[in-house]
C-alpha positions as CSV (number, residue, x, y, z in Angstrom):
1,X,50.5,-5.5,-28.2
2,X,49.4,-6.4,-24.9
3,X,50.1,-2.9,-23.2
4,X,47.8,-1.7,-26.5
5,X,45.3,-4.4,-25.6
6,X,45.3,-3.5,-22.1
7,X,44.8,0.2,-22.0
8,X,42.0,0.0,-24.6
9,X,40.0,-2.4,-22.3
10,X,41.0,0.5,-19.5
11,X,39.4,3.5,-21.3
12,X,36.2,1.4,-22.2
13,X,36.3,0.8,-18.6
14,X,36.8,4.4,-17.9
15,X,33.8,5.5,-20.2
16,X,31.1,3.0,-18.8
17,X,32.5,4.5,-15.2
18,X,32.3,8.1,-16.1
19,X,28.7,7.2,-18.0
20,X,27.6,5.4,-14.5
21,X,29.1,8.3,-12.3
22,X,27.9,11.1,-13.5
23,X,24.4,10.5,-14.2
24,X,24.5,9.6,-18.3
25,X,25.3,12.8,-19.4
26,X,26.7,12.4,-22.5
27,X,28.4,15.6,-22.6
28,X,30.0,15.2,-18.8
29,X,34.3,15.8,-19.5
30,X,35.0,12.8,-18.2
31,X,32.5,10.8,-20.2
32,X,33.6,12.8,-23.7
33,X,37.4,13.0,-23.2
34,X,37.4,9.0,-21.6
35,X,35.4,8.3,-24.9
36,X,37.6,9.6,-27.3
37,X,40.4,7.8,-26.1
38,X,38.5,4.6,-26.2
39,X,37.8,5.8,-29.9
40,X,41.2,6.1,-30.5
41,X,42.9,3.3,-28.7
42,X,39.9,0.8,-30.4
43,X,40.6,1.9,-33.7
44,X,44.8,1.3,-33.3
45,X,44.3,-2.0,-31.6
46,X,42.2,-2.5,-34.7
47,X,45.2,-1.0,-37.2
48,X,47.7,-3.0,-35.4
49,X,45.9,-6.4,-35.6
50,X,45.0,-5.5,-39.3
51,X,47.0,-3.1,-40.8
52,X,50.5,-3.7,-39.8
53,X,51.3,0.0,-37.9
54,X,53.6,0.2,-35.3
55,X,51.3,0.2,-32.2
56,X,53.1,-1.9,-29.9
57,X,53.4,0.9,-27.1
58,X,55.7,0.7,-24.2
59,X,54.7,0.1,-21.0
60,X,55.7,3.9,-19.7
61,X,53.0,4.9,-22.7
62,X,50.5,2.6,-21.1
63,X,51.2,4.1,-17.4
64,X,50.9,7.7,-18.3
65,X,47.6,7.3,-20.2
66,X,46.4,4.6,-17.9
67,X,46.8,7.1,-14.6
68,X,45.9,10.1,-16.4
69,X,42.5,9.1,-17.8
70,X,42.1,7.7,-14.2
71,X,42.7,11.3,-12.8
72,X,40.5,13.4,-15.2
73,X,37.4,11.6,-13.8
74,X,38.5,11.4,-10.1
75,X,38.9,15.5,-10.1
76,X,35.4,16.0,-12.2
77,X,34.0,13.4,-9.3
78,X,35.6,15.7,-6.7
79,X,33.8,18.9,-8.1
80,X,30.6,16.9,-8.9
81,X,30.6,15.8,-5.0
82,X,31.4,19.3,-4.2
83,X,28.7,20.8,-5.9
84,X,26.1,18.1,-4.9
85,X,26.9,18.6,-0.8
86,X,26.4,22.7,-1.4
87,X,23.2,21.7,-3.5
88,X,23.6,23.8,-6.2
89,X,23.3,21.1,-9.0
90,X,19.1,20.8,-8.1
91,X,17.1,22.6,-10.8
92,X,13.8,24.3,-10.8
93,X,11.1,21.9,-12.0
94,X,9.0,24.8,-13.8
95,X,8.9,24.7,-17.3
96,X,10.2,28.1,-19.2
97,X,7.9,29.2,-22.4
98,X,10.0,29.2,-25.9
99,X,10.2,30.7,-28.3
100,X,11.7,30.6,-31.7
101,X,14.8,32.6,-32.1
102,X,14.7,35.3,-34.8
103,X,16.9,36.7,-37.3
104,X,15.7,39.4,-40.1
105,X,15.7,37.7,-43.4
106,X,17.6,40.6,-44.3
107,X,20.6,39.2,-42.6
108,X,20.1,35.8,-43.1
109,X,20.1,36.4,-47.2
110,X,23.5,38.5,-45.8
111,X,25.3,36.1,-44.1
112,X,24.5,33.6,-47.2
113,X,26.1,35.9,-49.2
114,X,28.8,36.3,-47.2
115,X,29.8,32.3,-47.0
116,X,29.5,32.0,-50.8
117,X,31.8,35.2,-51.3
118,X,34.2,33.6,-48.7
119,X,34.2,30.4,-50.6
120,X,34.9,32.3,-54.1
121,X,37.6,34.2,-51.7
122,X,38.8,31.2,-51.0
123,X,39.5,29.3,-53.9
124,X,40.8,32.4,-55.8
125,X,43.6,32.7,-53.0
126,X,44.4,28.6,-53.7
127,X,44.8,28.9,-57.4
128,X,46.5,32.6,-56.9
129,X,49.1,30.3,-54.4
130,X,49.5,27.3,-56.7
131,X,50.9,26.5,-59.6
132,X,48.4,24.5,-61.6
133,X,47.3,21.3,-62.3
134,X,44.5,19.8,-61.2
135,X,42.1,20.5,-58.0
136,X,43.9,18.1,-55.8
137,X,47.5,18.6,-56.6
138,X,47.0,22.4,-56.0
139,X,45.2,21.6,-52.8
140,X,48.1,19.3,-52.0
141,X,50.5,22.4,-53.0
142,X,48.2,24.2,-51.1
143,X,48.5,22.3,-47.7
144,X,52.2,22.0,-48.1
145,X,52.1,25.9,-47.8
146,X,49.9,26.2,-45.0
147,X,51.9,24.0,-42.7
148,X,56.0,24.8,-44.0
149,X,55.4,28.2,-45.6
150,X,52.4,30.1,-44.3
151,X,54.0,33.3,-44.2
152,X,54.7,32.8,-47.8
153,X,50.5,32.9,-48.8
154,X,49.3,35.8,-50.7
155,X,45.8,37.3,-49.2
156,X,46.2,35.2,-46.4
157,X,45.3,37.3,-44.2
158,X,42.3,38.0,-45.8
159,X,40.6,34.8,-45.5
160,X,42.4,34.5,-41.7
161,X,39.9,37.4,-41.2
162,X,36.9,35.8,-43.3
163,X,37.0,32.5,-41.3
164,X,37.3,34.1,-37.9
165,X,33.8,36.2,-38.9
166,X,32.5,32.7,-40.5
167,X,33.2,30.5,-37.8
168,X,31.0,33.3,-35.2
169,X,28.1,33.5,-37.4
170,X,27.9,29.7,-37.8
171,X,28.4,28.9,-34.6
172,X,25.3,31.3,-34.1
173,X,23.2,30.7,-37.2
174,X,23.8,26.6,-36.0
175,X,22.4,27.5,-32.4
176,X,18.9,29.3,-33.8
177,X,18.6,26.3,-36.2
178,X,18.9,23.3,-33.9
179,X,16.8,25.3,-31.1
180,X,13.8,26.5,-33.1
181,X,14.2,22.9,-35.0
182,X,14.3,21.1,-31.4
183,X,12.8,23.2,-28.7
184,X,10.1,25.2,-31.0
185,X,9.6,22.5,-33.4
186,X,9.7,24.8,-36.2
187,X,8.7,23.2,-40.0
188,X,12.2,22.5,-41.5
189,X,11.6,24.8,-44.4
190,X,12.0,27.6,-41.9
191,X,15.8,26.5,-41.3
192,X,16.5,25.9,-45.1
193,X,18.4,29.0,-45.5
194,X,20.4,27.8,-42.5
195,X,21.6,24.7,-43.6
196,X,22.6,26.0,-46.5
197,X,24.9,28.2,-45.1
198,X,26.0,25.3,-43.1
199,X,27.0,23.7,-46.3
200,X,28.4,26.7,-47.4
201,X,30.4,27.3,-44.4
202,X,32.3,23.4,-44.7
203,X,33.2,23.8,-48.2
204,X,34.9,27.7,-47.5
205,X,36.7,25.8,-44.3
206,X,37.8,23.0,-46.2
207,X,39.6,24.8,-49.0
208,X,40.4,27.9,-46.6
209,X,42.7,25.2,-44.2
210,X,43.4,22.4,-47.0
211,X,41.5,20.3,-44.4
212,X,38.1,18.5,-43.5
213,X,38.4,18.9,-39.7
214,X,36.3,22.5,-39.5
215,X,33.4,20.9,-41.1
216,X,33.5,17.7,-39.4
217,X,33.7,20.3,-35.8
218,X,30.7,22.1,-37.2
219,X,28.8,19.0,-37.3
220,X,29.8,17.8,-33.8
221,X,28.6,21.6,-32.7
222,X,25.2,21.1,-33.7
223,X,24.8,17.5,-31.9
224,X,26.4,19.0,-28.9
225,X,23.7,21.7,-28.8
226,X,20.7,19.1,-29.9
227,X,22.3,17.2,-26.9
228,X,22.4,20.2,-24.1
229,X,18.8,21.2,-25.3
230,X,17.3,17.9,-23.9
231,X,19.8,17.6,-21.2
232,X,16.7,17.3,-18.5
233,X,14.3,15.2,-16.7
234,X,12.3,13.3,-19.8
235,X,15.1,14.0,-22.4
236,X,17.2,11.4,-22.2
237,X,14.8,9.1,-24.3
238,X,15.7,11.8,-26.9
239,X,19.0,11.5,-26.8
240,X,19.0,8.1,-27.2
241,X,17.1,8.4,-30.3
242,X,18.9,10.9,-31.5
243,X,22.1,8.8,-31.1
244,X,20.6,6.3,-32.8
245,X,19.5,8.2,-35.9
246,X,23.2,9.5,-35.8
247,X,25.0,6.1,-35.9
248,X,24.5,6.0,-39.7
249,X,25.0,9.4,-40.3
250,X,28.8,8.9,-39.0
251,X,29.4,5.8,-41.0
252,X,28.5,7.7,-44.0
253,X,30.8,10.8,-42.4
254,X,33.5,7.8,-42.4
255,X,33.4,7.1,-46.2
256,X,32.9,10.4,-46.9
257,X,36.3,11.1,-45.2
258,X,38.2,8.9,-47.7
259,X,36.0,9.8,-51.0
260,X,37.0,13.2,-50.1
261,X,40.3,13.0,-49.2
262,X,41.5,13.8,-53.0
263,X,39.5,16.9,-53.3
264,X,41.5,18.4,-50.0
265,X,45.2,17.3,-51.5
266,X,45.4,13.6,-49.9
267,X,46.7,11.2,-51.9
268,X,44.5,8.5,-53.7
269,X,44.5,5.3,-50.9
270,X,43.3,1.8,-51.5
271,X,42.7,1.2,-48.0
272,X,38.6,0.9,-47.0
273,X,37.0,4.3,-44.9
274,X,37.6,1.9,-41.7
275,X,41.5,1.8,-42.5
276,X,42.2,5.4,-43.4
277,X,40.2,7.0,-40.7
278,X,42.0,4.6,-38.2
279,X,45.1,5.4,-39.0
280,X,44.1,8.9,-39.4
281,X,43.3,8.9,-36.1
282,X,46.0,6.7,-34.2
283,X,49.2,8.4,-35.7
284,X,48.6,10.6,-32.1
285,X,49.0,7.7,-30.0
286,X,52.5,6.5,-32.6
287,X,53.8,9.7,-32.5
288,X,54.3,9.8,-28.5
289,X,55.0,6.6,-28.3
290,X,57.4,6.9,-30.5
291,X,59.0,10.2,-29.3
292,X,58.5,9.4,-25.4
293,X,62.3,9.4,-24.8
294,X,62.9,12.7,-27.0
295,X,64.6,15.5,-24.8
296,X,62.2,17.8,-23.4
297,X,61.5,21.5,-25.1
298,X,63.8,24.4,-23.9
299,X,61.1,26.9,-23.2
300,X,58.8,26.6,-20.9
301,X,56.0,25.6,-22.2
302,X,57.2,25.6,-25.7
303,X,54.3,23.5,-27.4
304,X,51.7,23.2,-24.7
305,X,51.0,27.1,-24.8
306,X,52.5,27.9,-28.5
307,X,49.8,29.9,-29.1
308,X,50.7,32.4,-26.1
309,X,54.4,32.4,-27.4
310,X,53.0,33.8,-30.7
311,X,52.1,37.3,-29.4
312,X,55.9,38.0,-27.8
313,X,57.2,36.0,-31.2
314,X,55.9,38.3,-33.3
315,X,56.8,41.2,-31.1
316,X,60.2,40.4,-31.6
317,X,60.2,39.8,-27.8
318,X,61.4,36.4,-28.0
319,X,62.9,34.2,-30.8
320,X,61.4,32.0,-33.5
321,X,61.5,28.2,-33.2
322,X,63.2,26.2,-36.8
323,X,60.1,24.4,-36.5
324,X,56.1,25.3,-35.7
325,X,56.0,25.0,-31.8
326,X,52.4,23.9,-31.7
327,X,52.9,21.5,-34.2
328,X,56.3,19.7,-34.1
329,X,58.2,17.2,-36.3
330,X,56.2,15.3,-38.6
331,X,56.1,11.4,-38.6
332,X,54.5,8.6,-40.8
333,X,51.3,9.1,-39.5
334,X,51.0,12.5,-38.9
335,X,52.0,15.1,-36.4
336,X,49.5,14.7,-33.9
337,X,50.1,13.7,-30.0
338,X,46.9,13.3,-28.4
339,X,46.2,15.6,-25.7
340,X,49.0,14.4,-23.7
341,X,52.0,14.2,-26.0
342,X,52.6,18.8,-25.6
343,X,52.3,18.6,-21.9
344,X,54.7,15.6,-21.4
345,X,57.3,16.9,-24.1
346,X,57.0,20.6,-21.8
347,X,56.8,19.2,-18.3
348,X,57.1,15.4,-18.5
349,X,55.0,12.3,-16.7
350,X,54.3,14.6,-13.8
351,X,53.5,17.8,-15.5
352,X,50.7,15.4,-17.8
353,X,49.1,14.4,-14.6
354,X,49.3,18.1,-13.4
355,X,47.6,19.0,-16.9
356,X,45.1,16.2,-17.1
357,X,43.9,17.6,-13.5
358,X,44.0,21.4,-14.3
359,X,41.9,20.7,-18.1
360,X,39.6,18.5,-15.7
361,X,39.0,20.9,-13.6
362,X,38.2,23.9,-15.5
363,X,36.0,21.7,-17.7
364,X,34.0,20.4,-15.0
365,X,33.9,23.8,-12.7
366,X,34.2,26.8,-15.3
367,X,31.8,25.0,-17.9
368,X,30.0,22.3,-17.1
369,X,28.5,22.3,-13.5
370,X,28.9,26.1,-13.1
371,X,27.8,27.1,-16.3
372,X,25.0,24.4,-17.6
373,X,23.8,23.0,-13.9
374,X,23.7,26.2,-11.8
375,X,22.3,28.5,-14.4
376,X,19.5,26.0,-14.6
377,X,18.9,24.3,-18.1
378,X,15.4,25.2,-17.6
379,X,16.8,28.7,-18.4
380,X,17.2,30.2,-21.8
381,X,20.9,30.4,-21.7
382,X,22.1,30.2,-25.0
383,X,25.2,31.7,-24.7
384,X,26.0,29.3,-22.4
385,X,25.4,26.1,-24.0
386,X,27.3,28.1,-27.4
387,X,30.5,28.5,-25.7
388,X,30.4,25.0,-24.2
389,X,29.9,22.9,-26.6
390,X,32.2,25.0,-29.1
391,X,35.1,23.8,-26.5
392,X,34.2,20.9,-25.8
393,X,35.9,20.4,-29.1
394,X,39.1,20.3,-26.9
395,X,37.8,17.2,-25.6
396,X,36.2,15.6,-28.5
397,X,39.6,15.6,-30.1
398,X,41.9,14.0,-26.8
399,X,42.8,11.0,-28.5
400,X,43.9,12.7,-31.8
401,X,45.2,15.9,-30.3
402,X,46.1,18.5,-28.0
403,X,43.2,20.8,-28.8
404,X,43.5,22.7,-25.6
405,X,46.6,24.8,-26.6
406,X,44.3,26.7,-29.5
407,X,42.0,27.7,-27.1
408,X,44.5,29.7,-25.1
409,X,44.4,32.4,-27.9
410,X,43.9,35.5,-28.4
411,X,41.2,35.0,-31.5
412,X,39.0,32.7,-28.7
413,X,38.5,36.0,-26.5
414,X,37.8,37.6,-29.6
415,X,35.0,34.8,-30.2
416,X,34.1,35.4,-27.2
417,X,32.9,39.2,-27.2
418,X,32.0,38.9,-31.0
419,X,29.6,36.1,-30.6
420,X,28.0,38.1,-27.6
421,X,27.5,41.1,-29.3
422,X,26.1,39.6,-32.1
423,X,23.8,37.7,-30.3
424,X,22.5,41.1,-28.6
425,X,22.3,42.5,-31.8
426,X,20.9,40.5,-33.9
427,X,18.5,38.2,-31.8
428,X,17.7,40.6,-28.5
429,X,17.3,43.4,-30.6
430,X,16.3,42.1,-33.6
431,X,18.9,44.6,-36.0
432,X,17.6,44.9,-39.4
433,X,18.7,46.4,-42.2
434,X,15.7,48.5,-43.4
C-alpha cells in the first residue's frame, strides 16, 4: 500500500512539474501522459482503500513507473530546451482571417446516411453472429467472439471496412464542427447535422467493437481540438473555462459508463459509477504487477509491435501465437498493462526506459513542437492539429494501456492519406455532388 501511496503522490508531482515546465499547455506529452497515470494510480489507491483489489504493488513496480514517468518529461524538456535555444518555438503575432470550413450539404446529408446504414450494418452482423436472447447477452456473445474467435465473425470484414471510412469522416466532420463552432463562432444550428452524425458514429462503434471506448475517444478528439484552437497568447482563459464547463460533462460520462455497461454485454454490477470505472481502469496497473516476474516473450517484440507481426502472420511468413499477441492472457480485472506492461514483457526494465524515451521523443519532436509550434498556430493548419490530437490518444490512455502498439499499423498510414485527400476534396475544393 505504501509503494501504491507513494508513486500516486509521485505522478501528481510529475503533472504539476510538467504543467509548470512547459508553459500550461494542457496538451504538452508530458503533461497528458504524467496525468493519466496520476488518473489511474488515484483511482487504484482509491479501489484499494475501498474496494478490496489487490493493489499492493511491489517495490520493482514502483521503480519502473517511478523512473520512467521521470524520463518522459526530462527528454520532452531536452527537445523543448533544444527548440527554444534555435528559436524556433516564437510565433508571428499577426492575426490570420477565418473562415468557416465548408462542406456541400450534399455530402453532409451523405455521410448521415452513411453512419445510420453502418449502424443497421452493424447490428444485423451482431444478431446474424449470436444466438438470441436479449440485447445484452448477444452483445456479451458478441464480445466473447471479437476477442477469442474473430476469425469466426460473418461480414466482419464488412464493418472492419465501414469503421475504418467512419472513423476518417468523423475525425473530419468533428474538426469543421468544433472550428466553425470555436474560431468562426458559427450559430449552433449550422453544426446540427454534425452532431448528429457524432451520435450516430458512437452508437455504430459501440456495437461494431462490443465496446464504449471509440465513443468515449471521439469525445476526447473534439476537446483536444477545442483545446489546440485556443492554444495562444489570450486563450488560456478559454481553456480554463472550457475545462470547467467539462468537469460535469465527465461525471455524467462516468455514470453513463456503468448505466450503459449492460447494453454493450457487461454484466449487471452493484458497485456506484466511481467503483466500476476505477477498477475499470486500474486492472492495467494489477495486471503487471501481477505478471512482473512472467518470463519474457520469445519474439522480439512480440506484444509491443503485434500489430507489425500481423502483416508477415498472415503471409504465412511467420507463425501464429496460441494467444492474441497484442492482447495477452486475461486476468480479473481485465487484460490491460498500461503503456508499460508490452515493452517490459518484450525488452524488460531497461527496454521500458528505452521506450518511455523513444514515445517521448517522437511525441514531443515529430508532433508537438515540430508540428503545432513551428508551423505557427496562428496558421490554418488543420491537418496538423487532426493528426495530433487523434494520437494523442496513445497518451490519453498510458495508465490503462499500451495504445502506442495500434498506431504502428498499416490502417494509421491508411488514415493518414485518406483523411488528406478528403480534406482536399471535400473542403479545398469544395466536391459536390451536383
Amino acid at each position: 500500500m505504501d509503494n501504491l501511496l507513494h508513486l500516486m503522490i509521485l505522478y501528481l508531482i510529475y503533472t504539476g512539474l510538467s504543467f509548470w515546465l512547459f508553459n500550461g499547455n494542457f496538451l504538452s506529452p508530458s503533461f497528458v501522459f504524467s496525468l493519466s497515470l496520476s488518473i489511474m494510480l488515484c483511482l487504484a489507491y482509491y479501489t484499494a482503500t475501498t474496494m478490496g483489489m489487490l493493489f499492493a504493488i511491489g517495490l520493482k513496480t514502483f521503480s519502473i513507473f517511478s523512473i520512467a514517468g521521470l524520463l518522459f518529461i526530462v527528454t520532452e524538456l531536452c527537445v523543448y530546451l533544444f527548440r527554444t535555444s534555435s528559436g524556433s518555438l516564437k510565433l508571428r503575432t499577426e492575426e490570420v482571417k477565418h473562415e468557416p470550413l465548408r462542406i456541400s450539404w450534399q455530402i453532409q446529408i451523405c455521410v448521415t446516411l452513411l453512419f445510420a446504414m453502418s449502424v443497421v450494418i452493424a447490428v444485423f452482423v451482431l444478431y446474424a453472429n449470436t444466438g438470441g436472447g436479449d440485447w445484452s447477452s448477444r452483445m456479451n456473445a458478441y464480445k466473447e467472439l471479437l476477442l477469442h474467435r474473430p476469425d469466426e465473425i460473418r461480414y466482419r470484414f464488412i464493418v472492419a471496412q465501414l469503421f475504418k471510412v467512419n472513423i476518417i469522416t468523423m475525425d473530419l466532420m468533428g474538426y469543421v464542427m468544433i472550428y466553425n463552432l470555436t474560431v468562426c463562432n458559427v450559430p449552433i444550428k449550422h453544426v446540427l447535422i454534425y452532431i448528429l452524425n457524432a451520435l450516430l458514429y458512437a452508437v455504430f462503434s459501440a456495437v461494431y467493437s462490443g465496446a464504449r471506448q471509440s465513443a468515449i475517444e471521439v469525445m476526447l478528439f473534439l476537446m483536444m481540438i477545442y483545446i489546440t484552437l485556443n492554444m495562444k497568447p489570450g486563450g488560456k482563459r478559454k481553456i480554463y473555462r472550457f475545462i470547467w464547463k467539462v468537469i460535469p460533462v465527465l461525471i455524467l460520462v462516468a455514470a453513463l459508463f456503468t448505466v450503459t455497461g449492460n447494453l454493450v454485454g457487461r454484466a449487471k454490477t452493484q458497485k456506484s459509477s466511481l467503483e466500476n470505472l476505477a477498477e475499470y481502469i486500474c486492472g492495467g496497473l494489477y495486471s503487471f504487477n501481477y505478471h512482473i516476474d512472467d518470463p519474457s516473450t520469445k519474439i522480439f517484440g512480440q506484444a509491443s509491435f503485434a500489430y507489425v507481426y500481423a502483416i508477415p502472420q498472415n503471409m504465412g511468413i511467420i507463425p501464429r501465437d496460441d494467444e492474441n499477441m497484442a492482447t495477452g492472457k486475461f486476468d480479473i480485472y481485465g487484460n490491460t498493462v498500461t503503456i508499460f506492461g508490452r515493452w517490459y514483457k518484450d525488452f524488460g526494465t531497461i527496454g521500458v526506459f528505452v521506450m518511455t524515451c523513444i514515445v517521448s521523443l517522437l511525441y514531443s519532436l515529430a508532433f508537438y513542437y515540430k508540428l503545432l509550434y513551428s508551423n505557427n498556430i496562428y496558421s490554418e493548419h488543420h491537418l496538423t492539429r487532426i493528426f495530433y490530437c487523434q494520437f494523442m490518444t496513445g497518451l490519453i490512455w498510458a495508465g490503462y494501456d499500451d495504445r502506442i502498439a495500434s498506431l504502428l499499423t498499416i490502417q494509421n498510414v491508411i488514415f493518414l492519406i485518406s483523411l488528406r485527400f478528403l480534406f482536399w476534396l471535400l473542403i479545398r475544393k469544395g466536391f459536390k455532388l451536383v
